[in-house]
C-alpha positions in Angstrom: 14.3 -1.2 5.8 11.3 0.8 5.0 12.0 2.3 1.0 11.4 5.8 0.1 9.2 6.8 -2.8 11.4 9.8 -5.0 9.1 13.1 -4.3 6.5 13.7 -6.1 6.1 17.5 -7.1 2.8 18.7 -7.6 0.7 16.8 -10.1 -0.7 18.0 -13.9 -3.0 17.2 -16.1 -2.2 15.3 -19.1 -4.0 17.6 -22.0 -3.0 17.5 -25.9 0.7 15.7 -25.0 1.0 18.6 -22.6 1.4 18.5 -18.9 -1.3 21.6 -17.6 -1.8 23.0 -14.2 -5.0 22.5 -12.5 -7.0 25.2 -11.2 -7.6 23.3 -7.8 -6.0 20.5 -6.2 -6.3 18.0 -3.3 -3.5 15.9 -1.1 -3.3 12.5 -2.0 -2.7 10.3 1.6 -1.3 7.3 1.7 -4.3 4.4 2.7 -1.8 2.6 5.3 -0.5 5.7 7.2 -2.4 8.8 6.5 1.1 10.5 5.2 0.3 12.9 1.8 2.1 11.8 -1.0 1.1 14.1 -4.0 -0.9 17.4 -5.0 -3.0 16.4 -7.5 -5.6 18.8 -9.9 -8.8 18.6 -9.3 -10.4 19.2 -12.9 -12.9 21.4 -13.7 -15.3 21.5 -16.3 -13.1 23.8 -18.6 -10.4 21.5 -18.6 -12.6 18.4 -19.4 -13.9 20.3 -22.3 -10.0 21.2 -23.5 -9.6 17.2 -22.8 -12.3 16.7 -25.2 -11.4 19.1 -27.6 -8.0 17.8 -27.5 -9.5 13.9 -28.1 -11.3 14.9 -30.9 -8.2 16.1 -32.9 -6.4 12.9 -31.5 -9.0 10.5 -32.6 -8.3 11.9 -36.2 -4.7 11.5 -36.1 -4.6 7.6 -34.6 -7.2 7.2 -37.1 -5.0 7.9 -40.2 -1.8 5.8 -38.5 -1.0 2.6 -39.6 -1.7 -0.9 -37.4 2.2 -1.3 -37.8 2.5 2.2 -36.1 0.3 1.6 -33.5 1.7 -1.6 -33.2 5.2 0.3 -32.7 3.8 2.4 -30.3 2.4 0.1 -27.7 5.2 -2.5 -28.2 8.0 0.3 -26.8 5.4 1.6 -24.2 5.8 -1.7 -23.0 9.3 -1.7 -22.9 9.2 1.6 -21.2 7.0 0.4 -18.4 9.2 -2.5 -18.0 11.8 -0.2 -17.1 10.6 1.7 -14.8 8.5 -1.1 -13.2 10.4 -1.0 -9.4 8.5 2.7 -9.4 5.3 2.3 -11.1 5.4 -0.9 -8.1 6.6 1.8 -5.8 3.9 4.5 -6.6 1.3 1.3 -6.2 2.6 0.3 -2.5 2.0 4.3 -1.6 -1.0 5.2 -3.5 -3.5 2.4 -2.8 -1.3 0.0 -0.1 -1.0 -2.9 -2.8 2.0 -4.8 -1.4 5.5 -4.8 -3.2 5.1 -9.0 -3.8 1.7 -7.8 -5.3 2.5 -4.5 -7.0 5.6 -6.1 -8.9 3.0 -8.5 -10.1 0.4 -6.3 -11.7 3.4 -4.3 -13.1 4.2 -7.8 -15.0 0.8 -8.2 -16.1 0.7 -4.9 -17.7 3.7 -5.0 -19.7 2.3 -8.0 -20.8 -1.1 -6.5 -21.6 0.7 -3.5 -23.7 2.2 -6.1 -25.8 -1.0 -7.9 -26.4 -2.7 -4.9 -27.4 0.5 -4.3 -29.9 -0.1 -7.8 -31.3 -3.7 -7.0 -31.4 -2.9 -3.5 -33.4 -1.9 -5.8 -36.7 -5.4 -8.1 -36.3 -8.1 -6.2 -36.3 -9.9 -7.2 -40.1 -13.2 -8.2 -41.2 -14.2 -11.0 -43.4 -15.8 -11.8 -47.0 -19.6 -12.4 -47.0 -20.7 -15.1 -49.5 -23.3 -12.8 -51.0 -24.5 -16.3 -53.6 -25.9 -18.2 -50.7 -28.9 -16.1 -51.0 -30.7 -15.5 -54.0 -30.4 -11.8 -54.6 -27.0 -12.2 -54.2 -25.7 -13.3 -57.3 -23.3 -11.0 -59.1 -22.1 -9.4 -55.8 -18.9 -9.4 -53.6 -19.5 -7.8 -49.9 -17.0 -7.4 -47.1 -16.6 -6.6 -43.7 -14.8 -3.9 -42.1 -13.6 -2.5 -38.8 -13.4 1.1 -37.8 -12.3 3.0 -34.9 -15.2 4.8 -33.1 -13.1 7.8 -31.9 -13.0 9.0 -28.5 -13.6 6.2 -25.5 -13.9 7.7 -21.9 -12.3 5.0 -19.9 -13.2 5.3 -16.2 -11.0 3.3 -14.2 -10.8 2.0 -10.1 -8.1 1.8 -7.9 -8.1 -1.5 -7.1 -5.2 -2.5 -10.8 -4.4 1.3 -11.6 -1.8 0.4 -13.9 -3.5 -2.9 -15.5 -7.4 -2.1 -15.7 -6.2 1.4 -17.2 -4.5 -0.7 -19.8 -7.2 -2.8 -20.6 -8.8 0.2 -21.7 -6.3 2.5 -23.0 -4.5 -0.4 -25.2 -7.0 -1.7 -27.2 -8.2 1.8 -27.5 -4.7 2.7 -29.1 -4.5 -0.7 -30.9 -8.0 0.2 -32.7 -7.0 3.6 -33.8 -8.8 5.6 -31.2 -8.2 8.3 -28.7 -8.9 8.3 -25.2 -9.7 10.8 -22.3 -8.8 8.5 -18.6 -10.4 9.6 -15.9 -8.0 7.4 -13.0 -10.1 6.6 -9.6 -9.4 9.5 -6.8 -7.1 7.3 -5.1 -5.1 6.2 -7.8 -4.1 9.0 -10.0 -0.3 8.7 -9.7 -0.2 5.4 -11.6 -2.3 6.9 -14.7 -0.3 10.0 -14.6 2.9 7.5 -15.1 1.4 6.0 -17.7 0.7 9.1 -19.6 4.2 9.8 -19.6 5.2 6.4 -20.6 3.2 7.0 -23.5 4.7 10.1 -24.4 7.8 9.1 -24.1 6.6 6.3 -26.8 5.7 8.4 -29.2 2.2 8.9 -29.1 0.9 11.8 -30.9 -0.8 14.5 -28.7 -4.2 14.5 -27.8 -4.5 10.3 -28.3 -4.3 10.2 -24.3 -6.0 12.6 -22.4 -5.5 12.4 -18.3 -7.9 14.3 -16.6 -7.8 13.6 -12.7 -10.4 14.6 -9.5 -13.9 14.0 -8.7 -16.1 11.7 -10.8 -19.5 13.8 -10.2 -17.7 16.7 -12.2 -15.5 14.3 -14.6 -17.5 11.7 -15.2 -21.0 13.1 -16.1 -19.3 15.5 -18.8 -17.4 12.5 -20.1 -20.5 10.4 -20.3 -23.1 12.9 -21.4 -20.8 15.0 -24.4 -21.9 13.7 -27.5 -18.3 13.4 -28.8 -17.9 10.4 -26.9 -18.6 7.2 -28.8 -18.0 5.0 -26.1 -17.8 4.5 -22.2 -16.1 1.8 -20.4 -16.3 1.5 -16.9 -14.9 -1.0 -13.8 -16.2 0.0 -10.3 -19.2 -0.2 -8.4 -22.8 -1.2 -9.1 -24.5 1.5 -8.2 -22.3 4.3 -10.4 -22.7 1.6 -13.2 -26.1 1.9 -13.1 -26.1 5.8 -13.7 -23.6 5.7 -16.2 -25.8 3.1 -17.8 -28.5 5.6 -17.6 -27.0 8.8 -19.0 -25.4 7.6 -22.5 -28.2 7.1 -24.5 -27.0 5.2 -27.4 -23.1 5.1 -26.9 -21.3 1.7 -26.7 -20.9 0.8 -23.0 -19.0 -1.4 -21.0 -19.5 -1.9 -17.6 -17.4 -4.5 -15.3 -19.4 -4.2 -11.5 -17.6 -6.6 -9.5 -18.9 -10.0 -7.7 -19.5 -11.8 -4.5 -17.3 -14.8 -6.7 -17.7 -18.5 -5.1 -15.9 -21.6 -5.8 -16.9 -25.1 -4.9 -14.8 -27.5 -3.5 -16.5 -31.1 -4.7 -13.4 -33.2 -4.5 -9.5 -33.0 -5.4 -6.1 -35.2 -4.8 -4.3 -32.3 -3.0 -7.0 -30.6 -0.5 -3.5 -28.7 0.8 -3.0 -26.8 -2.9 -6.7 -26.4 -2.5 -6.5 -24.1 0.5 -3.3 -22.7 0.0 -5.2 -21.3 -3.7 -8.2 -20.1 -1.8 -6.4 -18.1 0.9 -4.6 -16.4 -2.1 -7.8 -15.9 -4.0 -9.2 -14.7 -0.9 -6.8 -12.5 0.4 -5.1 -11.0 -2.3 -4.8 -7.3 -2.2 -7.0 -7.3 0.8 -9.9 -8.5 -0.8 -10.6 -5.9 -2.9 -10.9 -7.8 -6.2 -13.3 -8.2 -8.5 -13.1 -11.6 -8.5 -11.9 -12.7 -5.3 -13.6 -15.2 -3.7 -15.6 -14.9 -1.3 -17.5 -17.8 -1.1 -16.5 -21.0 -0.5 -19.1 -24.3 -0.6 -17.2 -27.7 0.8 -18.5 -31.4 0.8 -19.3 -32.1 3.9 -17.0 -34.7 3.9 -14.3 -32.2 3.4 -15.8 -29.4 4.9 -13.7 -29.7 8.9 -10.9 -30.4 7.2 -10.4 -27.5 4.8 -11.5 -25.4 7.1 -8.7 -26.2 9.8 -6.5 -26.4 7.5 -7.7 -22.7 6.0 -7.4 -21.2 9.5 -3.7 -22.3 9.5 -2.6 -20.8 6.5 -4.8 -17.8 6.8 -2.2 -17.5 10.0 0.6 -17.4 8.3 -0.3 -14.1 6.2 2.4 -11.5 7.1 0.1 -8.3 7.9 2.1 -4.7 7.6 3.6 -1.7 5.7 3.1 -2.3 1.8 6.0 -1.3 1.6 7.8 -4.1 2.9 8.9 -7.0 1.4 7.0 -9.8 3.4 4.4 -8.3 3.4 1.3 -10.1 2.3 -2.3 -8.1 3.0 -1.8 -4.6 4.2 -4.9 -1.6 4.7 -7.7 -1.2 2.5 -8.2 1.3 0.5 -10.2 3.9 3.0 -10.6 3.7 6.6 -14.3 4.2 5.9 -14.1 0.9 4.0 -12.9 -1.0 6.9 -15.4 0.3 9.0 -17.8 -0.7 6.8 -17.0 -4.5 6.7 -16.6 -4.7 10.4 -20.1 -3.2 10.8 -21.1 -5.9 8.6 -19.5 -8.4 10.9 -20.9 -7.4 13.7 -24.4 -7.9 12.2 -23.0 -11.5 10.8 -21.9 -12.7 14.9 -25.3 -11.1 16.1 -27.6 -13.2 13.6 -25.5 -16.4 14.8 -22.4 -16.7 12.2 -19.2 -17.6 13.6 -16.5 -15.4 13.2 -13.6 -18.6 12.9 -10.6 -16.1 12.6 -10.0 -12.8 12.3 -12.5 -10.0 12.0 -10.3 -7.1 14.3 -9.7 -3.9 12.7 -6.8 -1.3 13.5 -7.7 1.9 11.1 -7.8 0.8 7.7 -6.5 -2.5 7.9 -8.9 -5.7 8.8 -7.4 -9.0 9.8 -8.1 -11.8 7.2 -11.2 -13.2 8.4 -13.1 -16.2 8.1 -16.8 -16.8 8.6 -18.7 -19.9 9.0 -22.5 -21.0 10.1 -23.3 -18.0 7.9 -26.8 -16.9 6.5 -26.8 -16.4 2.6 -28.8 -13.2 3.2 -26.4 -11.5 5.1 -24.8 -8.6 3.6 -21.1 -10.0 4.0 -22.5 -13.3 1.7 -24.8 -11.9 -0.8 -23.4 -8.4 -1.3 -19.9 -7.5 -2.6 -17.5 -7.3 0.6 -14.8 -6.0 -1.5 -12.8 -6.8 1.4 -10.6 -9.6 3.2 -13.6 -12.1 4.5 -14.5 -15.4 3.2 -17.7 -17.2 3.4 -17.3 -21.4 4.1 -20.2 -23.3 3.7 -20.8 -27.0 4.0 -23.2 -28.8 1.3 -24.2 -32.3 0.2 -25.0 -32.5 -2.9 -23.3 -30.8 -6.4 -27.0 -29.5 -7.0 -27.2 -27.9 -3.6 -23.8 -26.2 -4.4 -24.6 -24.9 -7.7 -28.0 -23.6 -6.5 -25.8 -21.8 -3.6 -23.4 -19.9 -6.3 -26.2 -18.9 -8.6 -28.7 -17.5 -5.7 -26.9 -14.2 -6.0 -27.1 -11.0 -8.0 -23.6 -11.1 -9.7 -22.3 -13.6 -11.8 -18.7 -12.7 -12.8 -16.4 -15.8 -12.5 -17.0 -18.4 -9.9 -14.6 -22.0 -9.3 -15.0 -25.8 -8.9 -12.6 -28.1 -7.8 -13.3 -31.8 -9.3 -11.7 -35.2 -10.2 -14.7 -35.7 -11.8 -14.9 -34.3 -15.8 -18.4 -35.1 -15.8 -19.3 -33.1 -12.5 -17.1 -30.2 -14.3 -19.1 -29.9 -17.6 -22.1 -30.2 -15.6 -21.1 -27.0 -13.2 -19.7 -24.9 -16.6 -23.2 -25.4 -18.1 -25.3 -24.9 -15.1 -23.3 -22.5 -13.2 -24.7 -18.3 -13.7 -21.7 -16.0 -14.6 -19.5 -14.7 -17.2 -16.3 -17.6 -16.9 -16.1 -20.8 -14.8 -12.2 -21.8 -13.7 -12.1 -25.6 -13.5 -10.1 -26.8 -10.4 -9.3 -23.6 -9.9 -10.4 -20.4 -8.3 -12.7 -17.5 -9.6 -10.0 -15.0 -9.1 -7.6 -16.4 -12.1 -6.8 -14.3 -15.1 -4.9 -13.8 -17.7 -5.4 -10.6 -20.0 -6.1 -12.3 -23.2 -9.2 -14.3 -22.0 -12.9 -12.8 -23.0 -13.5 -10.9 -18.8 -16.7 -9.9 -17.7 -20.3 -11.2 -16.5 -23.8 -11.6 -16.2 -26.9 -10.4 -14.0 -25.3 -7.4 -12.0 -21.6 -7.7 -12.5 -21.9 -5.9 -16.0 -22.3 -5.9 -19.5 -19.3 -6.4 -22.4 -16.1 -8.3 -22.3 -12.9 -6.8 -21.6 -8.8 -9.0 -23.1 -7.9 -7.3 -25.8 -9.1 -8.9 -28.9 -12.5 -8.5 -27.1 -12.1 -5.1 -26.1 -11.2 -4.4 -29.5 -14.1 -5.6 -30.9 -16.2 -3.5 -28.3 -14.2 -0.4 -29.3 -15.1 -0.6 -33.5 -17.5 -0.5 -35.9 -18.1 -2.9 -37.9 -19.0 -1.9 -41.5 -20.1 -3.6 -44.3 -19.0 -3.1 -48.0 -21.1 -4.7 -51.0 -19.9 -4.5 -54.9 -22.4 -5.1 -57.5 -19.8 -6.8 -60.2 
């Protein structure tokens, strides 16, 4: 039985711990069957300058609280999000088609990343420099110190509304500054939520500022006002680039995705093995981060795994997010699917196979599965940001490592070994931001350093990293 999201009234702004009318709104559709969910404000310039204005006061207040308050704070917005996780999951199966098996899961992960950043709150220190290990330093005591830089613009995708928006706004909170969220098109229902989570937890006004509509009005006055200390940003390359381009000299961090791989060299359990890929592969569609999308096999292994992938790529359960079974439902636009099958249409006409999959009905695309595949075609090299997988055979453990690194993104790629020599060899030797040892690219968990190299970013995101990002560290020095 198909469940019912509550209605949803027309959307506010969140603007100095008030909920504000927008000037202009648009309809927010459902990806998976076109039906509008929400009115939401588009925001104007105005209203991102009363965000602003409002962040500035904000920053001033969080600055003055205590780690033990803002501790308090996050710890009960936890607890608030943990009960009313069955329709933050809810608004994520309508909003951007994330399945209720997979939507109940990032709702898990983000009341665990809250409480992290709560933990974090009461950590944040400096250290003593020994100022007699030089010379000129006799006679002097020095110390370290962190402070909060004030207002972060957090710019967040639609891909983990609730989660990535608490990778930002957390250890924003936890280091004593305000924020001003600007939520992806797609996904503003989930940040609204969240704003009145944390109101309901206390936070003063103008801490979190939710300012929803279209990035090229949004983001550029976010990025460009010189009130804004820092940026941090998860989406696509090419809007990294600019943002990169237009903050002079504000901390940035930029997470741009990946085209991950994993390498399957040898392993006890080859079913586990496949089973984990599909999942990597397939989860939420494909559009991941770090979901893999490139898989290099032994050759001795290579017919094997992928029968044995084929099979349990076929027992997916494709359908309504809003079901139970279901396991991969639409992408995120229509235009997105469309994309990708143009994509594999180029792959079958330059000589890949097309093993499973690869039909489209509207915005959802059948798993698929691609074999005898250049490395130059746009579904290998690029981000597909979609469900397709890559298998490639190879011979040697060089071979494969030169196959993961010949790309442009290095974010977090796999290797499945018995051997502990082959998997030192592969963490030193393989280009991206964290290798997963017999297991796959797409694992994470919210307290590990996140982020990459070449064109999947710059920074680290888990919370005693993002921390770190979001301070300044200052030094004190006393001449005794």
């Amino acid at each position: 039985m198909r469940k019912m999201l509550k209605n949803i009234e027309k959307k506010k702004l969140f603007i100095s711990g008030k909920w504000h009318e927008g000037s202009e709104s648009y309809e927010l559709k459902s990806p998976y069957d076109d039906e509008v969910i929400a009115t939401v404000p588009l925001a104007n310039s105005r209203e991102v300058e009363e965000a602003l204005d409002s962040a500035e006061k904000g920053a001033q207040v969080i600055k003055n609280m205590t780690s033990l308050e803002r501790s308090q704070i996050l710890e009960k917005a936890s607890r608030v999000l943990e009960e009313r996780s069955e329709e933050a999951a809810l608004i994520l199966a309508k909003e951007c088609a994330k399945p209720l098996k997979a939507a109940r899961a990032e709702i898990a992960r983000t009341i665990e990343t809250y409480k992290f950043a709560a933990e974090e709150a009461k950590r944040i220190h400096g250290e003593t420099i020994p100022m007699d290990a030089a010379k000129n330093g006799k006679g002097r005591f020095a110390y370290t110190i962190r402070e909060p830089l004030g207002i972060i613009a957090a710019i967040t995708p639609f891909n983990f509304p609730y989660n990535l928006v608490a990778h930002k706004v957390g250890p924003a909170i936890a280091a004593g500054n305000s924020v001003v969220l600007k939520p992806a098109n797609q996904t503003p229902l989930s940040a609204l939520l969240t704003a009145e989570i944390f109101e309901e937890a206390g936070l003063p006004a103008g801490v979190l500022n939710v300012v929803t509509g279209k990035g090229s009005v949004i983001g550029d006055l976010l990025v460009k006002d010189p009130r804004v200390k820092m940026v941090t940003f998860t989406g696509s390359l090419e809007v990294g680039l600019g943002i990169k381009e237009k903050t002079g000299l504000k901390k940035v961090t930029l997470e741009l995705g990946s085209n991950s791989a994993v390498i399957v060299d040898s392993t006890d359990d080859l079913d586990s093995v496949v089973a984990r890929c599909v999942e990597g592969a397939y989860g939420f569609a494909g559009q991941v981060c770090i979901s893999v999308q490139r898989i290099y096999v032994k050759y001795e292994l290579y017919e094997q795994f992928v029968n044995k992938f084929i099979e349990k790529t076929k027992q997916l359960v494709i359908g309504d997010p809003m079901s139970e079974d279901t396991d991969l439902s639409a992408m995120i636009h229509q235009s997105e699917a469309e994309r990708v099958e143009d994509w594999l249409h180029k792959a079958a006409k330059s000589g890949a196979v097309i093993a499973y999959g690869g039909k489209r009905d509207k915005a959802v695309l059948q798993p698929t599965i691609i074999t005898e595949g250049s490395s130059k075609l746009s579904i290998s090299c690029q981000e597909a940001f979609a469900p397709i997988v890559n298998i490639t055979p190879y011979e040697t453990l060089n071979e494969a490592i030169e196959f993961v690194n010949d790309s442009n993104y290095g974010l977090q790629a796999g290797i499945y070994t018995t051997s502990v020599q082959k998997a030192f060899d592969a963490a030193q030797r393989i280009e991206v931001g964290g290798v997963m040892i017999n297991d796959i690219p797409t694992y994470r968990v919210d307290q590990m350093p996140y982020g990459g190299v070449k064109n999947s970013g710059t920074g680290r995101e888990g919370i005693k990293y993002s921390v770190e990002e979001m301070t300044e560290l200052k030094l004190v020095t006393f001449k005794l």
